[in-house]
C-alpha positions in Angstrom: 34.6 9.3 -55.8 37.1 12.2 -55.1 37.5 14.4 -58.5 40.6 15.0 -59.5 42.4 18.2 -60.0 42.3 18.1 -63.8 38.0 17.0 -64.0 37.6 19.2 -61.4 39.4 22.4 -64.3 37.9 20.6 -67.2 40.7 18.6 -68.7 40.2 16.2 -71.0 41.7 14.6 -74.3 39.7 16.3 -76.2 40.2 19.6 -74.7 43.6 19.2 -74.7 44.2 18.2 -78.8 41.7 21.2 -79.8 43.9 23.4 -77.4 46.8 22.3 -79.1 45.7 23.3 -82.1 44.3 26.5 -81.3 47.8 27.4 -79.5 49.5 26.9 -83.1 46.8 28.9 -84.9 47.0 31.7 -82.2 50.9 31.6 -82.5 51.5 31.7 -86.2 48.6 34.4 -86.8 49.8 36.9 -83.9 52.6 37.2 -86.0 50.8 39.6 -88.6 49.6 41.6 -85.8 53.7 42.9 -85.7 54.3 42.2 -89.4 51.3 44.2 -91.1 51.6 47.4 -89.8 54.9 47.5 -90.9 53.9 45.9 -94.2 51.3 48.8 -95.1 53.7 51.5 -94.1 56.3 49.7 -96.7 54.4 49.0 -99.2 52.8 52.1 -101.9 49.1 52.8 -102.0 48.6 55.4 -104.5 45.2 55.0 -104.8 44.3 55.8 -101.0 45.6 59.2 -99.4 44.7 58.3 -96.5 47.0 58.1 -92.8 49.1 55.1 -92.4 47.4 54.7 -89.5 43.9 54.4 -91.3 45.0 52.2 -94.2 46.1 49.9 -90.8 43.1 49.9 -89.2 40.7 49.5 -92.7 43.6 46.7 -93.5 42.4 44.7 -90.3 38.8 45.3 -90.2 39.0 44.0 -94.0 39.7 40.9 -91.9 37.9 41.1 -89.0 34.2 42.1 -90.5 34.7 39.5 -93.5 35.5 36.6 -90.5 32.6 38.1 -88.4 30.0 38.1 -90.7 30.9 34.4 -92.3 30.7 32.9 -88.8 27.2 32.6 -88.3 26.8 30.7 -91.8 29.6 28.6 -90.8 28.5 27.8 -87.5 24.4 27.4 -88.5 26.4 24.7 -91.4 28.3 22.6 -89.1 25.2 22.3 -87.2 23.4 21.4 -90.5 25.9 19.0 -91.3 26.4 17.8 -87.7 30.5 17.9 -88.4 32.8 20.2 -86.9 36.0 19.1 -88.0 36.1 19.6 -91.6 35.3 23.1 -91.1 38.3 23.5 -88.5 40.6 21.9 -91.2 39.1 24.1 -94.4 40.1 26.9 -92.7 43.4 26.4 -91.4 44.7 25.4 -94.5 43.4 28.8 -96.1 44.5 30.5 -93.6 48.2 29.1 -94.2 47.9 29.3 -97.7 46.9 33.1 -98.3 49.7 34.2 -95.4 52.1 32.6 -98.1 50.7 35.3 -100.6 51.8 38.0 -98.8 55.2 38.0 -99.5 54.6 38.5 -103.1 52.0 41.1 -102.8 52.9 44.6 -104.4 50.2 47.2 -102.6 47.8 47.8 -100.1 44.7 46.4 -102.4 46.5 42.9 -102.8 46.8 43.0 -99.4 43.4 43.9 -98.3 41.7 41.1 -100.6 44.3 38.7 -99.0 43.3 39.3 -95.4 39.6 39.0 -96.7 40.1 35.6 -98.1 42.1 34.8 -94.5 39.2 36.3 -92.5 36.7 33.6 -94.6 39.3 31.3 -93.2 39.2 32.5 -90.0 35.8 32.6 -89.9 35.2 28.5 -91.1 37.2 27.4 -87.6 36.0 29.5 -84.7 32.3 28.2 -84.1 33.3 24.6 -85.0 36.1 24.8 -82.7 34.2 26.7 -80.1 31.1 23.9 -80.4 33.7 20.7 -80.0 34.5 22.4 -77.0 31.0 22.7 -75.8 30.2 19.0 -76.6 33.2 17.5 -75.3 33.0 19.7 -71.5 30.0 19.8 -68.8 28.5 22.8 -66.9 30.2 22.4 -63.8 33.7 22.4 -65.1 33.2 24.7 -68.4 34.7 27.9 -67.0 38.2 25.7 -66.4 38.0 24.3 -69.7 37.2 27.3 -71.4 39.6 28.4 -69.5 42.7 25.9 -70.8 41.7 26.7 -74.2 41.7 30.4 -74.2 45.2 29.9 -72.5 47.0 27.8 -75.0 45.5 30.6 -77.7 47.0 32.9 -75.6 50.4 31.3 -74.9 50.9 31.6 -78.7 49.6 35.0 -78.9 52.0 35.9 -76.4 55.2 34.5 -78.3 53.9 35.4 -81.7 54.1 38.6 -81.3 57.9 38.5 -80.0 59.1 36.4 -83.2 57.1 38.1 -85.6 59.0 41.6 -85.0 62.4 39.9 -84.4 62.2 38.1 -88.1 61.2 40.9 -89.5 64.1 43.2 -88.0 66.4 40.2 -88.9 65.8 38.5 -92.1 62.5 41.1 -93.1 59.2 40.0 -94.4 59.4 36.8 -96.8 60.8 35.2 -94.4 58.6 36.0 -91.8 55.5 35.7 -94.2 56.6 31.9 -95.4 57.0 30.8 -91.1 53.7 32.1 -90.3 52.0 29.8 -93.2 53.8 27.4 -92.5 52.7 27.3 -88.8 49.2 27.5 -89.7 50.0 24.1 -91.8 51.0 22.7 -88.2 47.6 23.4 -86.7 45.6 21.8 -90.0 47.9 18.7 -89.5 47.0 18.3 -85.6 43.3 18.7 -86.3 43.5 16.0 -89.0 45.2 13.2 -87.0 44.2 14.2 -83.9 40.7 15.8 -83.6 37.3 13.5 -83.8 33.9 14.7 -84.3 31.3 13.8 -81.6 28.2 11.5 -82.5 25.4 13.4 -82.8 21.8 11.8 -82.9 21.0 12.6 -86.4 17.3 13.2 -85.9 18.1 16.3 -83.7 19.0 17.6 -87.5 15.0 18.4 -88.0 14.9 20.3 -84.6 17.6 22.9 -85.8 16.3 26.0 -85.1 15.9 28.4 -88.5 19.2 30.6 -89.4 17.7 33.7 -87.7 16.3 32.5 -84.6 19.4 32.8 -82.9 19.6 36.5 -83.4 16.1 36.3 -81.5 17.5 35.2 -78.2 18.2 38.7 -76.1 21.1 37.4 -73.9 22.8 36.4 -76.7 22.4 39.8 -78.1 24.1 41.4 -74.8 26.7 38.6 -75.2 27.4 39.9 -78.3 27.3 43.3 -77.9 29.6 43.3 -74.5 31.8 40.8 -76.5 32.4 43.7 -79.3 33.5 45.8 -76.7 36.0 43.5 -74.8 37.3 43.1 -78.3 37.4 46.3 -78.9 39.1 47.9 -75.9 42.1 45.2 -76.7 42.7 45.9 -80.4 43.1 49.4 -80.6 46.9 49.9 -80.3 46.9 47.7 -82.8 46.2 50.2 -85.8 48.7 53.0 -84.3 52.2 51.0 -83.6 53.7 53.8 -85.5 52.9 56.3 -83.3 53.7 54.5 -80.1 57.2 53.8 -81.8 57.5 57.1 -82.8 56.5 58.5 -79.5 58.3 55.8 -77.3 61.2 55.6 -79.3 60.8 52.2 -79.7 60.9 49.1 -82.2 58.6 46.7 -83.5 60.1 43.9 -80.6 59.1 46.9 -78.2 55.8 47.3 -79.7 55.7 43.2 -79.8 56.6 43.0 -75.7 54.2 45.3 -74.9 51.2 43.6 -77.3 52.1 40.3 -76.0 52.4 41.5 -72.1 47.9 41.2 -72.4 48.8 37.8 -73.3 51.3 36.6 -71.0 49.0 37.8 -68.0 45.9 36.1 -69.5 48.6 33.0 -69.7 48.8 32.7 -66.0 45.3 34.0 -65.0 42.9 32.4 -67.5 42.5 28.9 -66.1 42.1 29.9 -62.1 39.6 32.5 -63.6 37.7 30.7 -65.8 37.6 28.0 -62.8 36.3 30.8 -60.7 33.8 31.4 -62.9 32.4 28.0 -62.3 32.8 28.2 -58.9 31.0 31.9 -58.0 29.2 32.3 -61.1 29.8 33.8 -64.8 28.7 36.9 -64.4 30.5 38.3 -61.2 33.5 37.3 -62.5 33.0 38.9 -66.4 31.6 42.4 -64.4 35.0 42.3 -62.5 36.9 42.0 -65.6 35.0 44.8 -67.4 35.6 47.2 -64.5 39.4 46.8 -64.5 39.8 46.6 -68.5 37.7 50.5 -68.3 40.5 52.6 -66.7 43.6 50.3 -68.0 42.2 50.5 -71.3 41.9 54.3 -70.6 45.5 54.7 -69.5 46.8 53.2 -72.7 46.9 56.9 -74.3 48.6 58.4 -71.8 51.9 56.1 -71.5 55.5 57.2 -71.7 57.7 54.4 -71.9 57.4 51.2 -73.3 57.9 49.8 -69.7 54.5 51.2 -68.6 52.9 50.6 -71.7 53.8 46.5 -70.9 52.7 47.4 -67.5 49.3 49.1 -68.5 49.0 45.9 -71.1 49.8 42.9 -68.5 47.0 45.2 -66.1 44.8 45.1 -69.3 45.3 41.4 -69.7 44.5 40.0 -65.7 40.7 42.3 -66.8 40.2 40.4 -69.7 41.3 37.1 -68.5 38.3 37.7 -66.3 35.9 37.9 -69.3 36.7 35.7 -72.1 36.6 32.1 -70.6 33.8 32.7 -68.7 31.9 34.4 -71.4 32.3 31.5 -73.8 31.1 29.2 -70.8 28.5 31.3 -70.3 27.7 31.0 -74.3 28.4 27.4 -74.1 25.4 27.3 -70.7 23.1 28.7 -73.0 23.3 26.8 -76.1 21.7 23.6 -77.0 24.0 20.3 -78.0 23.1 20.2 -82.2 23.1 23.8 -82.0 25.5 25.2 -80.8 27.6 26.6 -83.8 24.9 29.0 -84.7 24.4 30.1 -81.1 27.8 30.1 -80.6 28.8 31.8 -83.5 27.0 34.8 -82.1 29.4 35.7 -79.7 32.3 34.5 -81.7 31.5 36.7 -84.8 30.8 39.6 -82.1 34.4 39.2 -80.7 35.6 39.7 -84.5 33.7 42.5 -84.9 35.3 44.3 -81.8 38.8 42.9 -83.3 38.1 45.2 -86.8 36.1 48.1 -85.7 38.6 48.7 -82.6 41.5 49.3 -84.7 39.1 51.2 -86.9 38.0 53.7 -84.4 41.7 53.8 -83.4 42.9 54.7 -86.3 40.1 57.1 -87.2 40.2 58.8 -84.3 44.1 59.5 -83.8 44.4 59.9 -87.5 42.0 63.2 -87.3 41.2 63.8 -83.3 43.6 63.2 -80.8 46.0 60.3 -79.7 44.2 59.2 -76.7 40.8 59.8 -77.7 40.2 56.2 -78.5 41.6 54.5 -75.3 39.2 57.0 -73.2 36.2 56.1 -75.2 37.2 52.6 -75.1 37.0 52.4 -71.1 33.7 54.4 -71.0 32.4 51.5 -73.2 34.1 48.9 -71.0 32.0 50.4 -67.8 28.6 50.4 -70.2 29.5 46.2 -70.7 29.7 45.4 -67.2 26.3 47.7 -66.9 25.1 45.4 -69.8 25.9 41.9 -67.5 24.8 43.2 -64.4 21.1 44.0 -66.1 20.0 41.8 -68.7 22.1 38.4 -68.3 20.9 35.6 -66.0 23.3 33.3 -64.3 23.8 29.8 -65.3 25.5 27.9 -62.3 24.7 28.2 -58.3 27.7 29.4 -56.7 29.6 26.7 -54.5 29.7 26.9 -50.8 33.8 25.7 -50.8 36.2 24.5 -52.9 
């Protein structure tokens, strides 16, 4: 029997609801990518002399190493416990909760211990989420799948963005704090009534592997360490919106066009890709994406307008549309059903990793080098991942002859 177009991409029910949810989460959180930055710069930090710049990036990798490192633990638990949904629910709802908090907090510490407690949040979701996904799709299909979820994450990282700056230019922070929680409430709700836990055999429980065996497995390890790079190369602008303001003469809803531009393009791109990927292979299609992310990534330092910095970001976007679907499906090849949130949770907590340490080598760098010293280290490092792929990863699928 004939497959129709949406098996043939991966679509299911249960792709769809944990997409769903995933698009609220992305949507409501992209907001403090505008709103925190400006929040730091606002706010009096006596006890840090440091440049606004720095206090942005440290700010975000408070959140992005504390949701990192937890992931593992989360992921090896849900395996442990052989439930996925709970986990997905814990951390929504802290995630909503804390983002209330910042509209009463009075300095840069309160904040900093607010975005740790979000990035535990953070961290409790991804591999459960990421490991539904693996249960509920098949090999030949993944990349699509992977594919639709990525691009309802992205769709509300694209309009995030755009409606956190114009809040904040129009009714300022409280405001804007109290809609992003409140968003994140949304996603919690839709996981609760809508998501279902697969059955799982429970004598597979006494099969788990031991917490650090999948920390063993060398492809994961270049997963990981190519996914800190992606992640990277994306999130550095993040830490200096001031200076591209500043140097742009632009606003925060410039600064949030241009941010979401990555988005939008990954929008469009991100299901045919990820559907490529299952068609030619993983790997050809992530060493693509890593080649074209190196120079747009580089180019990033050198723009003088905010229409070529959305240009250079959309560019930046079609390079990592072409990585992070198939990269999870590649993740999701590898790993075995019981298992899969600690093996999952490898690359996951990588791709947080890259999220905090780019803005920290952003801000680190421009703060006391140069402005465009971290976009052209960044692109080197994007040519050293697709190296990485072409080397030490296998392929998972046999390319198709037509489709």
């Amino acid at each position: 029997m004939k497959e129709s177009f949406a098996q043939k991409i991966g679509m299911n029910r249960e792709v769809m609801v944990l997409s769903a949810a995933r698009f609220v989460d992305g949507f409501s959180n992209s907001m403090l990518i505008v709103l925190l930055p400006l929040y730091v710069a606002a706010l009096p930090s006596p006890s840090l002399n440091l440049p606004t710049e720095t206090l942005v990036g440290i700010l975000i990798a408070a959140f992005g190493i504390v949701g990192s490192l937890s992931q593992p633990f989360a992921g090896y638990a849900s395996d442990r416990l052989a439930r996925r949904k709970i986990f997905i629910m814990a951390g929504l709802f802290l995630l909503g909760i804390s983002t209330f908090v910042f509209a009463f907090a009075q300095d840069f510490i309160q904040l900093v211990i607010i975005r740790i407690i979000q990035g535990f949040g953070f961290a409790i979701t991804i591999p459960a989420t990421l490991s539904l996904m693996s249960d509920y799709t098949v090999k030949k299909s993944r990349g699509g799948a992977m594919g639709i979820y990525t691009t309802m994450r992205m769709m509300g990282f694209a309009i995030g963005p755009l409606l956190g700056g114009f809040l904040q230019v129009t009714y300022g922070f409280t405001v804007s704090f109290f809609t992003v929680g409140t968003l994140s409430l949304v996603g919690f709700a839709i996981v609760w009534w809508l998501v279902k836990d697969p059955e799982i055999d429970p004598d597979k429980d006494a099969e788990l592997p031991k917490f650090t065996d999948a920390f063993k497995d060398k492809e994961f390890i270049i997963l990981a360490i190519v996914s800190v790079i992606m992640a990277s190369a994306i999130s550095m602008m993040v830490a200096l919106e001031n200076q591209f303001n500043s140097r742009l003469a632009q606003t925060a809803i410039g600064f949030g066009a241009a941010f979401s531009a990555l988005t939008i393009s990954r929008v469009f791109l991100q299901i045919p890709l990820g559907r490529a990927a299952d068609i030619w292979g993983r790997k050809v299609v992530i060493i693509i994406g890593f080649i074209l992310l190196a120079p747009t990534t580089a180019l990033l330092g050198y723009v003088q307008s905010t229409a070529q910095l959305v240009i250079v970001r959309l560019l930046q976007g079609v390079g990592m549309a072409g990585i992070s679907a198939p990269i999870f499906a590649l993740a999701a090849d590898k790993s075995n059903t019981g298992r899969s949130g600690t093996q999952m949770s490898i690359v996951t907590m990588s791709f947080g990793l890259g999220i905090a340490l780019g803005p920290v080598l952003a801000g680190f760098l421009a703060g006391f080098w140069t402005f465009e010293s971290p976009f052209l280290i960044g692109g080197v490092l994007c040519l050293l991942a697709a190296w990485l792929m072409g080397q030490f990863v296998t392929e998972t699928v046999q390319r198709e002859n037509s489709d």
